[in-house]
VOGUMAR-892035 format. One line per 4 residues: number of its first residue (from 1); their letters; for each residue x, z, y of N, C-alpha, C. Coordinates in nm, 3 decimals. Layout:
N
NUM> a> X:Z:Y:X:Z:Y:X:Z:Y ~ ...;
***
This chain:
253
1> xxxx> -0.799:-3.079:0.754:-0.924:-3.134:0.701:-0.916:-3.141:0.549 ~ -1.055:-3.094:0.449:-0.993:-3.074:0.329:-1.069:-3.243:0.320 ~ -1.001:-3.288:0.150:-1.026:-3.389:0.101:-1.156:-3.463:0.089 ~ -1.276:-3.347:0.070:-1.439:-3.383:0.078:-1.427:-3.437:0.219;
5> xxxx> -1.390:-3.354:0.274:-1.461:-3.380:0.423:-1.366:-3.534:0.461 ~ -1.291:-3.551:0.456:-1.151:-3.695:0.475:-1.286:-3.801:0.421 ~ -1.290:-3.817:0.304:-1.438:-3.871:0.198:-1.526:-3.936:0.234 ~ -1.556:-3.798:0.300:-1.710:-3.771:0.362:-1.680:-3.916:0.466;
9> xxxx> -1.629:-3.905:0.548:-1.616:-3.999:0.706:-1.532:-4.149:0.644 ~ -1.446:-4.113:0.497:-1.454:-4.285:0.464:-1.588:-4.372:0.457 ~ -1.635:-4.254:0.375:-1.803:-4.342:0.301:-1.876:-4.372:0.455 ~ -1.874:-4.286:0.526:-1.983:-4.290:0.645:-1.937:-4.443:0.760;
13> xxxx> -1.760:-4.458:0.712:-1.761:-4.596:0.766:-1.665:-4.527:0.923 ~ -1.655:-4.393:0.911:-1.586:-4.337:1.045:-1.424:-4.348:1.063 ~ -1.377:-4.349:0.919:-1.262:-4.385:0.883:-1.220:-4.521:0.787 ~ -1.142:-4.585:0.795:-1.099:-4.701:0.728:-1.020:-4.668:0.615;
17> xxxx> -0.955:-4.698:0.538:-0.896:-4.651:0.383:-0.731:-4.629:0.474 ~ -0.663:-4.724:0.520:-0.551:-4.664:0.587:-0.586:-4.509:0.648 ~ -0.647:-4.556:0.747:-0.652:-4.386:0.844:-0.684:-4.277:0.694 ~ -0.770:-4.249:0.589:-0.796:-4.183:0.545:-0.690:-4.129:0.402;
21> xxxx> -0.622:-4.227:0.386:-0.487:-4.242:0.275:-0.398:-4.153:0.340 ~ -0.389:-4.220:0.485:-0.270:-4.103:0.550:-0.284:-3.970:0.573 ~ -0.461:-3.913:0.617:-0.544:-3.814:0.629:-0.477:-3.723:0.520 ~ -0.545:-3.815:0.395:-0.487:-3.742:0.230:-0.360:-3.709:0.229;
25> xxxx> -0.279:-3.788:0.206:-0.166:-3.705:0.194:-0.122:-3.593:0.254 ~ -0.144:-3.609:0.423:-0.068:-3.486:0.479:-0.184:-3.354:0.487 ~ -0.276:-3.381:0.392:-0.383:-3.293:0.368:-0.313:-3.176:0.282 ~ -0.220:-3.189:0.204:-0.196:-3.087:0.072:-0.165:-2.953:0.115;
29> xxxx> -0.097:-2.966:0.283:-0.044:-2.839:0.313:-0.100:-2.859:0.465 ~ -0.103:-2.690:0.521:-0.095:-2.677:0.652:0.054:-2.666:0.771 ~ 0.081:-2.750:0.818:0.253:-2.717:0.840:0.226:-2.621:1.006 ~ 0.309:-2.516:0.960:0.274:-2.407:1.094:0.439:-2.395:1.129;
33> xxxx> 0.525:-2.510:1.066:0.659:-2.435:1.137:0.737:-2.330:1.038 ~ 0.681:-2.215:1.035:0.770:-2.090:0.961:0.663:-2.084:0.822 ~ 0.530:-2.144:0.830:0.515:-2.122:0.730:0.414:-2.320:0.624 ~ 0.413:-2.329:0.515:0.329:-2.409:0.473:0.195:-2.372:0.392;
37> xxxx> 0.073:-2.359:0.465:-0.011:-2.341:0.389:-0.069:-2.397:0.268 ~ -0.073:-2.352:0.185:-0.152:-2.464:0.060:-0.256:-2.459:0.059 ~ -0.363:-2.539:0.134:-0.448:-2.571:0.170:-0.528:-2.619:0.005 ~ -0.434:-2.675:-0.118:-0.543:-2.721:-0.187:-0.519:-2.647:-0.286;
41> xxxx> -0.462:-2.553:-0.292:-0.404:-2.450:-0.387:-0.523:-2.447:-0.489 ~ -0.668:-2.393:-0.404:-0.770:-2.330:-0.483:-0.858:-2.461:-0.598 ~ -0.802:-2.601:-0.539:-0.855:-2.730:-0.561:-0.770:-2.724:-0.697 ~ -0.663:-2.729:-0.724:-0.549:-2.760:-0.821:-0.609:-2.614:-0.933;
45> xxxx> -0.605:-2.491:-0.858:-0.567:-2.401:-0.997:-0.689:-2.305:-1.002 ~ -0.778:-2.367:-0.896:-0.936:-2.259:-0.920:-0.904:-2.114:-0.867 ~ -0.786:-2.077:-0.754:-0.763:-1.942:-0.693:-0.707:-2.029:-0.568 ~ -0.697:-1.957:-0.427:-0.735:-1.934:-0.301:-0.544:-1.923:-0.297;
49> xxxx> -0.481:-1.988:-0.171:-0.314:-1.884:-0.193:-0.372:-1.791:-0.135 ~ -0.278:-1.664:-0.144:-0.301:-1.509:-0.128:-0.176:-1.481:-0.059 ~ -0.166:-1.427:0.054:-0.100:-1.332:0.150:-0.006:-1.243:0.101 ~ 0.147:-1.280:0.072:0.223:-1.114:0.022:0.277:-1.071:0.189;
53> xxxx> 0.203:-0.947:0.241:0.248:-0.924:0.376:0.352:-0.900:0.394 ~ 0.402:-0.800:0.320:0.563:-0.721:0.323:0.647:-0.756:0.363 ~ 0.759:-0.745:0.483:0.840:-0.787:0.491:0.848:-0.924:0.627 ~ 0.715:-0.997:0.629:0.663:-1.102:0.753:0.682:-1.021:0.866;
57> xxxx> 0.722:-1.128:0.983:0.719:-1.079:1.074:0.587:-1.087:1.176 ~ 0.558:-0.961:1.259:0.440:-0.951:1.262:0.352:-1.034:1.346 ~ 0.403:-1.126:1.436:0.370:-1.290:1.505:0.347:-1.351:1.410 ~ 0.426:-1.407:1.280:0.415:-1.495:1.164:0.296:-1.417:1.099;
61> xxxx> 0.259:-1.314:1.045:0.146:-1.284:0.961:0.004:-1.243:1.049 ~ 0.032:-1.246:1.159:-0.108:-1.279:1.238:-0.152:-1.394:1.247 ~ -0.057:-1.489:1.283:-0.103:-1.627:1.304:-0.147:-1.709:1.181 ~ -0.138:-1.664:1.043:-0.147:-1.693:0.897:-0.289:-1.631:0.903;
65> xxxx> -0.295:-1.515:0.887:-0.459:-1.480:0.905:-0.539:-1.550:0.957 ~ -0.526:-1.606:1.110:-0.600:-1.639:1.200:-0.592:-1.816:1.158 ~ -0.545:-1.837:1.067:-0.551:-2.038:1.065:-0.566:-1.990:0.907 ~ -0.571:-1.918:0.811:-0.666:-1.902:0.701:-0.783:-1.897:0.683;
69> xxxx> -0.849:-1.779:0.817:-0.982:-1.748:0.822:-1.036:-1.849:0.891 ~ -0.917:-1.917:0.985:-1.010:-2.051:1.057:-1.055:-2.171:0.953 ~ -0.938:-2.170:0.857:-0.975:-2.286:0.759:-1.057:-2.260:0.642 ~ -1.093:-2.146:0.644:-1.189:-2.148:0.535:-1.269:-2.002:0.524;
73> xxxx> -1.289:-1.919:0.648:-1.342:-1.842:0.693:-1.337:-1.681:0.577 ~ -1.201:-1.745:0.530:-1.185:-1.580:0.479:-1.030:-1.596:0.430 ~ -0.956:-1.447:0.394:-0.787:-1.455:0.358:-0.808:-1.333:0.265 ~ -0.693:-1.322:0.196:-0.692:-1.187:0.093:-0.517:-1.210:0.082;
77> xxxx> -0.525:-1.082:0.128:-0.312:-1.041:0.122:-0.315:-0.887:0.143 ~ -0.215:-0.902:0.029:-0.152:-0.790:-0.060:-0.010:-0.700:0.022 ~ -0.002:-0.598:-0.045:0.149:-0.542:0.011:0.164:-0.490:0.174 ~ 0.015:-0.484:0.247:-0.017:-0.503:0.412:-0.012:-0.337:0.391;
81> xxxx> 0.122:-0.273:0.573:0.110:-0.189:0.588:0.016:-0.118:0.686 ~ 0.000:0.011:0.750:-0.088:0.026:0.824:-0.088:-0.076:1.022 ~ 0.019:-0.100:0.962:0.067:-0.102:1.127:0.020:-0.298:1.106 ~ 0.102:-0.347:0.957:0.003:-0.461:0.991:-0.140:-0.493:1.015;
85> xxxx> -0.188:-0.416:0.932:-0.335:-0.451:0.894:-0.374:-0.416:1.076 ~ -0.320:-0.323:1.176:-0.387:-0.275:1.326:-0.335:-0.420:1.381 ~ -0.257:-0.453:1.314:-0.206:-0.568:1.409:-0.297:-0.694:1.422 ~ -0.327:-0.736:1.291:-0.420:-0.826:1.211:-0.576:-0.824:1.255;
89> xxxx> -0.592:-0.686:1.264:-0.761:-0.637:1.293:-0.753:-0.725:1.445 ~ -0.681:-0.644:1.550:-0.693:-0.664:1.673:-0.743:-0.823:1.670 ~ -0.644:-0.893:1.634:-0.660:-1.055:1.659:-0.798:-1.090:1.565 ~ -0.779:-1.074:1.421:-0.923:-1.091:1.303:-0.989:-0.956:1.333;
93> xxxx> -1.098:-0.934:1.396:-1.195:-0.834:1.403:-1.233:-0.798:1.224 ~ -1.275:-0.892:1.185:-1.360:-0.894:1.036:-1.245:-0.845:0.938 ~ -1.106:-0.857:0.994:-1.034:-0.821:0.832:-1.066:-0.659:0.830 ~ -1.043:-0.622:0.717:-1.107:-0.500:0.624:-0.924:-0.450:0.563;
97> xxxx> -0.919:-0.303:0.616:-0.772:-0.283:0.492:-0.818:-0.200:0.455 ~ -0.784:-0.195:0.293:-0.784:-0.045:0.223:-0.627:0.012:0.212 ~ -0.621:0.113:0.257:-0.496:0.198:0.297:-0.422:0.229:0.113 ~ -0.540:0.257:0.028:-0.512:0.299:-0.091:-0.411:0.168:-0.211;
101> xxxx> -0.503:0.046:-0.191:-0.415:-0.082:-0.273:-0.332:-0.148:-0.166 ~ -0.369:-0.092:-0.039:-0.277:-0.201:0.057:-0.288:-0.319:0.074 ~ -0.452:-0.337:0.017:-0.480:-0.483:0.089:-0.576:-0.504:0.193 ~ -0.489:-0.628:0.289:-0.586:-0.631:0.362:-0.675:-0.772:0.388;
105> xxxx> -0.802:-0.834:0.392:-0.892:-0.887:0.333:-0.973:-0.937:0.455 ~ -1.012:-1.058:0.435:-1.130:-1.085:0.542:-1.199:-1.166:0.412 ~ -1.340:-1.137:0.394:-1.461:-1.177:0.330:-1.530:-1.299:0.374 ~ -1.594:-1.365:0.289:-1.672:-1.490:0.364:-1.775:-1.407:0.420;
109> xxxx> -1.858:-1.509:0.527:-1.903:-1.469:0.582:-2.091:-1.460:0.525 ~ -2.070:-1.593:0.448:-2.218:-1.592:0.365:-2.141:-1.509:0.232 ~ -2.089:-1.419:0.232:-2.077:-1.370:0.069:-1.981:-1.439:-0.021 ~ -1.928:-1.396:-0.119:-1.817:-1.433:-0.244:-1.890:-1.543:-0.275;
113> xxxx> -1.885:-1.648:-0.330:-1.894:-1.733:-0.397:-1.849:-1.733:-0.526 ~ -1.797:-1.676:-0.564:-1.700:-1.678:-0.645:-1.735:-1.535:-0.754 ~ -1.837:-1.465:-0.696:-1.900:-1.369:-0.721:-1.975:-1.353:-0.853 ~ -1.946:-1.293:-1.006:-2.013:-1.333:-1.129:-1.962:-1.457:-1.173;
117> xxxx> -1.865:-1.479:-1.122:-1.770:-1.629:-1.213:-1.664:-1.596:-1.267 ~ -1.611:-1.425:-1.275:-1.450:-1.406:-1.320:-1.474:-1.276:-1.435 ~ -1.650:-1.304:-1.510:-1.616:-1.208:-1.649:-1.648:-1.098:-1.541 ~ -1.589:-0.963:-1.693:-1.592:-0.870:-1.648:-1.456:-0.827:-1.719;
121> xxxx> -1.399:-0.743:-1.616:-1.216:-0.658:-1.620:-1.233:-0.529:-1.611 ~ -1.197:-0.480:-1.742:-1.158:-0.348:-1.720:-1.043:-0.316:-1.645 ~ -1.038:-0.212:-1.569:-0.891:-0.235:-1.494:-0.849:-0.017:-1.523 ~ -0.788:-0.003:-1.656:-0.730:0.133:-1.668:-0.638:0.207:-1.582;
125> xxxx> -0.597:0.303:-1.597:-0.505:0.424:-1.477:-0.471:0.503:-1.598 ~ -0.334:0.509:-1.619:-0.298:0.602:-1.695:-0.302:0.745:-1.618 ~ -0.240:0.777:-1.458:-0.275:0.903:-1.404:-0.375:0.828:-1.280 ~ -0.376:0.962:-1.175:-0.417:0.904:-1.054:-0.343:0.919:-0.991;
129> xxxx> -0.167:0.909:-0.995:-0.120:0.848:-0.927:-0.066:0.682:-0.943 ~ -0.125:0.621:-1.040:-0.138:0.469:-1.047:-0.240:0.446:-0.983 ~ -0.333:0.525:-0.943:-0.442:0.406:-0.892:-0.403:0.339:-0.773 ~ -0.310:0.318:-0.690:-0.261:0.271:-0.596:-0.274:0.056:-0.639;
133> xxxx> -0.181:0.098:-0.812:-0.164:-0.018:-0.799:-0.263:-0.054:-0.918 ~ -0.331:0.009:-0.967:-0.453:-0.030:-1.054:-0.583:-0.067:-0.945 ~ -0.574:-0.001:-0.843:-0.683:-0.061:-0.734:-0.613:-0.230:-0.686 ~ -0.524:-0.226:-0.647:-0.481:-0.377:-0.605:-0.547:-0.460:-0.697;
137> xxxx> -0.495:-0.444:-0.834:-0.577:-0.535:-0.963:-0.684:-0.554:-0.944 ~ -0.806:-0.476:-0.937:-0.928:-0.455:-0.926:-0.940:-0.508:-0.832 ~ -0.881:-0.516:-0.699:-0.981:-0.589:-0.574:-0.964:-0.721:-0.568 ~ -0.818:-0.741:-0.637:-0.800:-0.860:-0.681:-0.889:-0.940:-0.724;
141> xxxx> -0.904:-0.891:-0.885:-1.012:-0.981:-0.947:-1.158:-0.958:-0.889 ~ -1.215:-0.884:-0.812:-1.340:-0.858:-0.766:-1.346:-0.974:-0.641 ~ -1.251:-1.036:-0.595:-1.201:-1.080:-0.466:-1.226:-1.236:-0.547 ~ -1.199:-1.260:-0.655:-1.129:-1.388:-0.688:-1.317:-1.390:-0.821;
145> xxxx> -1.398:-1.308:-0.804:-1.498:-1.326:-0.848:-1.540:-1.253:-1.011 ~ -1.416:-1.140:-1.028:-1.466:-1.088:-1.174:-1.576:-0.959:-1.153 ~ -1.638:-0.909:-1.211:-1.670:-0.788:-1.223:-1.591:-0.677:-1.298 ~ -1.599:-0.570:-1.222:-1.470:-0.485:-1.265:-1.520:-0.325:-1.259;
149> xxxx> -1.531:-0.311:-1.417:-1.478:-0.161:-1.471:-1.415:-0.068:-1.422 ~ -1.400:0.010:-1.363:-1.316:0.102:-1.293:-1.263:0.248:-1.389 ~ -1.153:0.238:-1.478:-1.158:0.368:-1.583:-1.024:0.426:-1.560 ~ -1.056:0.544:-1.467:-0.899:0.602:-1.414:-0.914:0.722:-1.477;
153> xxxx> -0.731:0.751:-1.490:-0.687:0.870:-1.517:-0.715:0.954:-1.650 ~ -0.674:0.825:-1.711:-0.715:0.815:-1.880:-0.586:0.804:-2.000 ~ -0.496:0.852:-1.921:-0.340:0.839:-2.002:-0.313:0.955:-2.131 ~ -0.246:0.931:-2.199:-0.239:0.897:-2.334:-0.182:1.100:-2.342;
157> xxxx> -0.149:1.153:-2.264:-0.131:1.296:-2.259:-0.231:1.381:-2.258 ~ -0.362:1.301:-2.249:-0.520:1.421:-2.266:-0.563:1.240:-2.328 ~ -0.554:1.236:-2.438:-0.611:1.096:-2.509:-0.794:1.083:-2.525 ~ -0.836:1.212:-2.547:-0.997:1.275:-2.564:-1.040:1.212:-2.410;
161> xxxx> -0.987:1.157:-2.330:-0.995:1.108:-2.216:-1.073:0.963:-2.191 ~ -0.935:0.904:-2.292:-0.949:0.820:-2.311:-1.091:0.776:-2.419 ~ -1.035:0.822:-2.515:-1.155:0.774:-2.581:-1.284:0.791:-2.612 ~ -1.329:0.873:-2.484:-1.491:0.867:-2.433:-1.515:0.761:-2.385;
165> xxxx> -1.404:0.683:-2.347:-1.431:0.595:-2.280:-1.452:0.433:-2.320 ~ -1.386:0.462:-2.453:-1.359:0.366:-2.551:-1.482:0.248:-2.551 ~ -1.568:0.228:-2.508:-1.738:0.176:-2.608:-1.691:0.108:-2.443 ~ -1.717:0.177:-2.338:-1.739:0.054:-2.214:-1.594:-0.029:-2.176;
169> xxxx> -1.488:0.037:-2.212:-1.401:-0.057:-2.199:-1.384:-0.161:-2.273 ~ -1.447:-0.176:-2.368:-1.431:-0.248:-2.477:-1.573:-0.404:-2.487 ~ -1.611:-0.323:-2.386:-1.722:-0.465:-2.343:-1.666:-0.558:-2.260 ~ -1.582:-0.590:-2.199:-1.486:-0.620:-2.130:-1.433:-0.687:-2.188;
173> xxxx> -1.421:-0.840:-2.055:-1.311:-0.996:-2.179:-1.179:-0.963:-2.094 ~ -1.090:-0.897:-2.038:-1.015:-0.843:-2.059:-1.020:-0.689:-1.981 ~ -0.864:-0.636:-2.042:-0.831:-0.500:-1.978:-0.725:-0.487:-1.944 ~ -0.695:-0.431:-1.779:-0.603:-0.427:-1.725:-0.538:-0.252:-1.757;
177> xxxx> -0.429:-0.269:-1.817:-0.345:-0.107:-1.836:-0.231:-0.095:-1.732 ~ -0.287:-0.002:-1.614:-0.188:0.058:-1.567:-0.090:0.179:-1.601 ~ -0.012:0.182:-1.562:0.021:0.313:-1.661:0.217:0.337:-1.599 ~ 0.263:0.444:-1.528:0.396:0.493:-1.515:0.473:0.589:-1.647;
181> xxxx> 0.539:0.670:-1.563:0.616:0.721:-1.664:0.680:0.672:-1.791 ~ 0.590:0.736:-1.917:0.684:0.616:-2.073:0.579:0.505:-2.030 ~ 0.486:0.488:-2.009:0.398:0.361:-2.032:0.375:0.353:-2.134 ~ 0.280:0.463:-2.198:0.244:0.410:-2.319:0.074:0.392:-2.384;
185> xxxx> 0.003:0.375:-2.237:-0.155:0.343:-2.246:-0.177:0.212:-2.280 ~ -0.105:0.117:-2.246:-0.168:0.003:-2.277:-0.121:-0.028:-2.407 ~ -0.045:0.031:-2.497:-0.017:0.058:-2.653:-0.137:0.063:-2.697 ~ -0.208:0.228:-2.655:-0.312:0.273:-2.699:-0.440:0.208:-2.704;
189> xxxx> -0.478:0.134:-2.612:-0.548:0.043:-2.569:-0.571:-0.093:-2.643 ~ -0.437:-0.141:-2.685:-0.443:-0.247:-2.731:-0.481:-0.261:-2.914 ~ -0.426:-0.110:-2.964:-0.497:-0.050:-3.075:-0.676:-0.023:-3.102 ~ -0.721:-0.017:-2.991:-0.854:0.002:-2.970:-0.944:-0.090:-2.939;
193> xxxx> -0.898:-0.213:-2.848:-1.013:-0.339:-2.808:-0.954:-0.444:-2.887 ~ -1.061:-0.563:-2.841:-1.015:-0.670:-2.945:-0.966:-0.805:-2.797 ~ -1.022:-0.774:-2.701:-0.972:-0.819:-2.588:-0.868:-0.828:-2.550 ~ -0.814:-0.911:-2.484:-0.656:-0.929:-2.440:-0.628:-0.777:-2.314;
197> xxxx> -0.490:-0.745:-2.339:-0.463:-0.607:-2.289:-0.333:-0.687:-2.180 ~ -0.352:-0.665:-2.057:-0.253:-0.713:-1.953:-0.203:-0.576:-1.935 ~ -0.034:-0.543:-1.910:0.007:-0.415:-1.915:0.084:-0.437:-1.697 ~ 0.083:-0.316:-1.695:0.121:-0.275:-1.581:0.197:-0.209:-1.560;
201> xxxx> 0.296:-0.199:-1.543:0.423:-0.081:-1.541:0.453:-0.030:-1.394 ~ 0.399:0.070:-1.358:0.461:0.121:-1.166:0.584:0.194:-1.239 ~ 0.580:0.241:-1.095:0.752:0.299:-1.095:0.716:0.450:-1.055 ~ 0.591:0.499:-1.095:0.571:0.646:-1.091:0.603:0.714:-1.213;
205> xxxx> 0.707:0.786:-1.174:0.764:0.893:-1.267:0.894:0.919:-1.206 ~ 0.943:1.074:-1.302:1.127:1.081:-1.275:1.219:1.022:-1.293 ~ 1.358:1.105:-1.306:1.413:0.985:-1.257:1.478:0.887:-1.368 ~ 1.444:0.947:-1.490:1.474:0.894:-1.599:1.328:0.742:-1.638;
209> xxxx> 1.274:0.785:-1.545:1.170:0.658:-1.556:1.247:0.531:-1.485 ~ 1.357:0.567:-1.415:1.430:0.426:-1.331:1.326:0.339:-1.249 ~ 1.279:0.371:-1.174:1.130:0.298:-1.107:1.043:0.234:-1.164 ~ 0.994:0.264:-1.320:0.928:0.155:-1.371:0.969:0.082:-1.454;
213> xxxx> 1.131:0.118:-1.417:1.174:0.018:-1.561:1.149:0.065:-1.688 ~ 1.137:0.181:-1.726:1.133:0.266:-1.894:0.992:0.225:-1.916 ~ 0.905:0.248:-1.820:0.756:0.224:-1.885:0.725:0.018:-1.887 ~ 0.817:-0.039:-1.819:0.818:-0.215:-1.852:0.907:-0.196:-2.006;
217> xxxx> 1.039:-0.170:-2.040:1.043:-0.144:-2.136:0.953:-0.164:-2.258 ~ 0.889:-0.001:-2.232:0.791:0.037:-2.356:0.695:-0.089:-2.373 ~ 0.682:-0.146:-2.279:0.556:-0.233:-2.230:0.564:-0.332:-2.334 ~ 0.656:-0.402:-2.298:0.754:-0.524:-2.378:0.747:-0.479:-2.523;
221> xxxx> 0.796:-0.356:-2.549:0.848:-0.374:-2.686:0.702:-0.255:-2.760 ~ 0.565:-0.325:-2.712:0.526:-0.207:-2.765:0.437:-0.294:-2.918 ~ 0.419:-0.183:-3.021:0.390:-0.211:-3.140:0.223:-0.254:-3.199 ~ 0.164:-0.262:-3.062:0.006:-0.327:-3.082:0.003:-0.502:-3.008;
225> xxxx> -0.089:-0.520:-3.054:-0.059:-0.662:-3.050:-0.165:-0.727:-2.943 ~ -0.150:-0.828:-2.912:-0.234:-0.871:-2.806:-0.217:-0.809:-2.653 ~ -0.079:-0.776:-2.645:-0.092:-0.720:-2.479:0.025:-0.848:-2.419 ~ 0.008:-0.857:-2.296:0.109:-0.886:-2.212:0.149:-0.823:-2.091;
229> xxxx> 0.232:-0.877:-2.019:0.306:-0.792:-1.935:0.356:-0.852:-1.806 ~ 0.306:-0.753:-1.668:0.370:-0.822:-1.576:0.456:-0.730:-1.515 ~ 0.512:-0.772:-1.402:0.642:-0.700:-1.315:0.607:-0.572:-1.304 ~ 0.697:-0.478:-1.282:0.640:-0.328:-1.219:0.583:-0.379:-1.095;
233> xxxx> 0.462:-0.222:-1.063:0.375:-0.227:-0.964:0.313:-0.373:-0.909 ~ 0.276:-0.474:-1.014:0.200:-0.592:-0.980:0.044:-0.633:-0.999 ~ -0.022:-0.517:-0.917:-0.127:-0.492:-0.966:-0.191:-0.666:-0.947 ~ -0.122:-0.751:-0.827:-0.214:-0.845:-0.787:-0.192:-0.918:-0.888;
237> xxxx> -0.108:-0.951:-0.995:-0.056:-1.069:-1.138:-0.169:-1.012:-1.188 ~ -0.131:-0.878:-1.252:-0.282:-0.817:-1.365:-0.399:-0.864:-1.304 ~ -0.456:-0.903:-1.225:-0.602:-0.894:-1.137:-0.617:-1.001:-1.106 ~ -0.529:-1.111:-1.139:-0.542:-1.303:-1.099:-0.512:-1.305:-1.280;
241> xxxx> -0.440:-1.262:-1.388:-0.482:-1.332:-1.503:-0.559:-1.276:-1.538 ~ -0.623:-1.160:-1.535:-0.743:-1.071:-1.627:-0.853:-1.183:-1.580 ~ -0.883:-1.216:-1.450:-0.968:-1.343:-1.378:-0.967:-1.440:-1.485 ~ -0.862:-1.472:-1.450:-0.837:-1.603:-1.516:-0.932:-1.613:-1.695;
245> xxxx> -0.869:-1.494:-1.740:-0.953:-1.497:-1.870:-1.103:-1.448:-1.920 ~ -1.144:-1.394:-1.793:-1.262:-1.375:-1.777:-1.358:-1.475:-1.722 ~ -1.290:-1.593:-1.649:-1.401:-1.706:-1.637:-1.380:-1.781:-1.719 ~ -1.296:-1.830:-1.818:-1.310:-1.880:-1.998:-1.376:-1.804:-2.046;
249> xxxx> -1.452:-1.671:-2.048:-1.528:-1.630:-2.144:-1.648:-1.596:-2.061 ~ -1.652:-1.622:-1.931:-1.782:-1.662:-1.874:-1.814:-1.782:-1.884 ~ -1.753:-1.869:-1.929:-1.778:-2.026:-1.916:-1.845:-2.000:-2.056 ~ -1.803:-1.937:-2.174:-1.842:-1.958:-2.326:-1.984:-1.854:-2.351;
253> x> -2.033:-1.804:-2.262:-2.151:-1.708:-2.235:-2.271:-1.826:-2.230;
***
């Protein structure tokens, strides 16, 4: 039971301040045994917890779906393979996977709420083989309520690419740079907007790329200013802070 509703039945006289004190407290989490839901997660930090599937076993990440969507009639988790997401469907009819970011998603049922409250995110692709994890970003923040730019396959080896593109990315309160190999788009990028530049490092390239590590590297130590940086292949970090700074500059609109 969330906290409104506990509230709701003090004021109405259905609950007494004991019964409803105790209500509260063991309100903060859902206890399922193998897992603790944070039920007030979205109350504390203004985002929903989010699902990393990978690796769950597939009893434990069904039954998480099915007492997410029960408690608040929608879930969003990341890292879901094909075999979970068949697993997930069967039991949640409504969840949705995209095979491409690997997430798999159940929607409210009246619509996002959250929908035109997270700015607008550019979310870049240095090739198209990042869009894997430049899409995660994007559904991310589209999920968590931004509007989102979609500008793939714009890396810094055909640059004339890029900078046709320059004028709409740049309307944008932030931009997400994906980018493998050296990683050196969200450099370029960050030379060009005045917006904060979140960098993305996958682990696409040879083998002198070390999975991602040479283009986190470059990432870190690169010579334009205003970027930051998350883990290789983390499209879902880029796509919860690009959010994040896009509803401070929807709030100042």
């Amino acid at each position: 039971m969330k906290i409104a509703e506990i509230l709701d039945k003090y004021k109405g006289g259905e609950l007494d301040m004991a019964e409803a004190e105790t209500l509260i407290k063991s309100s903060s989490y859902d206890e399922m045994g193998f897992a603790k839901l944070d039920i007030q997660r979205e109350q504390r930090s203004g985002f929903p917890e989010v699902i990393f599937c990978a690796g769950k076993p597939d009893d434990y990440l069904v039954s998480i779906y099915q007492k997410m969507v029960a408690n608040d009639g929608c879930a969003f988790g990341t890292r879901a393979s094909q075999e979970q997401a068949a697993l997930v469907k069967t039991a949640v009819p409504e969840a949705v996977y995209d095979p491409v970011s690997r997430i798999l998603k159940v929607e409210p049922a009246g619509g996002n709420k959250r929908t035109g409250t997270g700015g607008v995110v550019a979310v870049c692709s240095a090739g198209t083989a990042d869009i894997p994890v430049a899409e995660e970003a994007a559904q991310t923040a589209e999920y968590f309520g931004a509007e989102v730019i979609r500008v793939y396959d714009i890396g810094v080896s055909g640059i004339h690419r890029l900078l046709s593109k320059v004028d709409i990315i740049r309307s944008a309160d932030a931009v997400v740079a994906v980018a493998g190999m050296e990683g050196a788009l969200p450099t370029v990028l960050g030379g060009l907007v005045r917006n904060p530049v979140i960098a993305v490092p996958t682990s696409v390239g040879y083998g002198a790329n070390f999975h991602g590590l040479s283009a986190l590297i470059t990432m870190i130590n690169s010579c334009a200013n205003g970027i930051s940086v998350v883990n290789i292949d983390n499209g879902y970090g880029a796509g919860y802070i690009a959010t994040q700074i896009g509803r401070l500059a929807a709030i100042g609109r």
